[in-house]
N, C-alpha and C positions, 0 to 999 in steps of 0.2 A: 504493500500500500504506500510506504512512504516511497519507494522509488518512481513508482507511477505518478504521484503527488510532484514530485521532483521533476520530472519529464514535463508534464504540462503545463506548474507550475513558471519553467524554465522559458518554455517555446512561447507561453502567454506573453509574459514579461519582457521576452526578447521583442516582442512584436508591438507590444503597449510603449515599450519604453525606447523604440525606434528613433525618434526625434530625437529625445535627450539626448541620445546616444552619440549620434549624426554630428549634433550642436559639440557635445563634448570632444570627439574627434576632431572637427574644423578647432578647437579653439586649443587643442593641446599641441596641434601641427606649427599652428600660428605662432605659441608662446615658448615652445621647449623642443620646437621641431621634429621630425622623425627618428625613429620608430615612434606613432603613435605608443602601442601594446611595450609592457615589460613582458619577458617571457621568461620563470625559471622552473628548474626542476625540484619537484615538492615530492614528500613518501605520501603514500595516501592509505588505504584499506590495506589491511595487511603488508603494509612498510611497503606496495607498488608504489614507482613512481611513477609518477605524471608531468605533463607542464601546464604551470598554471599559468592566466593571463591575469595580467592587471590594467589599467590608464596609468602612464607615466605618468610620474607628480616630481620627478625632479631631472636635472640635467644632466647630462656627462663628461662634466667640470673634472680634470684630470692636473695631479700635480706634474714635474718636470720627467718625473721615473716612469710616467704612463701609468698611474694608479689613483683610480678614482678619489677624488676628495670624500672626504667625511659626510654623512646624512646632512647635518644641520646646514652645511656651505650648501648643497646641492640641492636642498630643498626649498622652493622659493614659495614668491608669497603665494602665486596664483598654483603652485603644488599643496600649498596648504588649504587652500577652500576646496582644492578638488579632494581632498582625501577627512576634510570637515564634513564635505555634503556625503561620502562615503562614494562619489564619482566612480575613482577607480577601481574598487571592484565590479561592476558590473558586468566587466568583458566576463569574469567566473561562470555569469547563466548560461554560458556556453559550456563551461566545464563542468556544473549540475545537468545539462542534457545531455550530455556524452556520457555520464554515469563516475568521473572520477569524483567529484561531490557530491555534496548535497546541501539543500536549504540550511539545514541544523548541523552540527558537527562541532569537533574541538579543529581550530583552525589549521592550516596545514603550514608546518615547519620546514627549517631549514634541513637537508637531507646531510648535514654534516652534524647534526644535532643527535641523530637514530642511535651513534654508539657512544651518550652521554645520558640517555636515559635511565633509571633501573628499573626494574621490573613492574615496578607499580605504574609509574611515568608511562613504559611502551606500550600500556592499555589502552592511551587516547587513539591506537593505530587498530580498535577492533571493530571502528567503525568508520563511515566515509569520514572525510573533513570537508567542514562545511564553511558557509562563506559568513555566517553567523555560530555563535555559539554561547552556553552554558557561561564560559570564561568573558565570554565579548559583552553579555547584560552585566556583568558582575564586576569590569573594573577594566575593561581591556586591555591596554597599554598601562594602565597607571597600579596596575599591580605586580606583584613578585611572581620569576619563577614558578618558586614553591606554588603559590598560591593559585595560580592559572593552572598548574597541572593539576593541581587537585581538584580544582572545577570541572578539570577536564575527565578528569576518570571518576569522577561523582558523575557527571550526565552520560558519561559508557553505561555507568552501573546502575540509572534511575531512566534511561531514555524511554518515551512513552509518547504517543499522539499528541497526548495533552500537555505535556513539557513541548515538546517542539511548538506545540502555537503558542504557549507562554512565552517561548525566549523570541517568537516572531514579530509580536508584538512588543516586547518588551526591546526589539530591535531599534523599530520605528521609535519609539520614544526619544533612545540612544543618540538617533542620527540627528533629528533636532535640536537635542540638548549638547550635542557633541563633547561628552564624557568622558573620558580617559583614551581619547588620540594619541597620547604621550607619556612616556613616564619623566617623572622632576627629573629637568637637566641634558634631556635626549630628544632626538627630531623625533623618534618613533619610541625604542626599548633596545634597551643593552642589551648584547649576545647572551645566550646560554653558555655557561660553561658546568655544564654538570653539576657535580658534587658541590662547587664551590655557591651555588647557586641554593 
């Protein structure tokens, strides 16, 4: 049921949210030039990976060695409303229709992350990741580690119809109030490093 939900859910949305989309594209081409799309590789259900899409929200500011500057340099102002209004994920409901996500999930990590998990942590991988989640109403960005994983494998181990349209609507709220985009001190959140974390 929920995949099905996810499928139609997906193609609706692609098709309702066409314009926006359209708009968004001319204007990120315009400000931060091409590739419109981020594209990386993320683990997904069962530790596959995938590529996920994003809308670019910052530039490709590179110091003298050829390596990209830091989040905060690179992250401009008009990358910031577009990742406020939650813009850049949308290109994802392409990645909910294709079946590597889903609407609900614990969000999808970096794939250098998979061998700093322990055993509790790699349960957020028993189910898709989604473009919303459990962690994302509860503190997104502006929470810990610890804290986000544990949200994360709390809605592995409580997931149910009725939680996923709580955290969907609880979404919507989110995006308006634009709530923990950031953690103190960083353009998004500090890497994972395991144990120390």
């Amino acid at each position: 049921m929920k995949r099905l939900i996810d499928i139609i859910g997906s193609l609706l949305l692609l098709l309702i949210l066409f314009p926006v989309i359209s708009i968004t594209v001319l204007l990120i081409r315009q400000k931060l030039g091409s590739p419109v799309l981020f594209k990386q590789e993320r683990p997904g259900l069962n530790e596959e990976t995938f590529f996920v899409y994003k809308f670019r929200s910052m530039t490709d500011e590179r110091n003298e060695n050829g390596e990209l500057l830091s989040d905060d340099v690179r992250l401009t102002s008009f990358g910031k409303v577009i990742r406020k209004l939650s813009l850049d994920e949308l290109p994802q409901l392409w990645n909910v229709f294709k079946g590597d996500m889903s609407f609900v999930g614990p969000r999808p990590l970096l794939v250098e992350y998979l061998p700093l998990y322990n055993k509790r942590q790699a349960k957020r991988h028993n189910v898709r990741p989604g473009i919303t989640g459990w962690a994302q109403v509860n503190g997104r960005n502006a929470i810990s580690w610890k804290e986000k994983f544990e949200l994360d494998v709390w809605y592995v181990e409580n997931q149910s119809f009725w939680l996923d349209m709580k955290i969907l609507f609880m979404t919507v709220k989110k995006v308006f109030t634009s709530e923990g985009i950031s953690q103190e001190g960083q353009a998004t959140m500090k890497k994972f490093e395991g144990k120390k974390d």
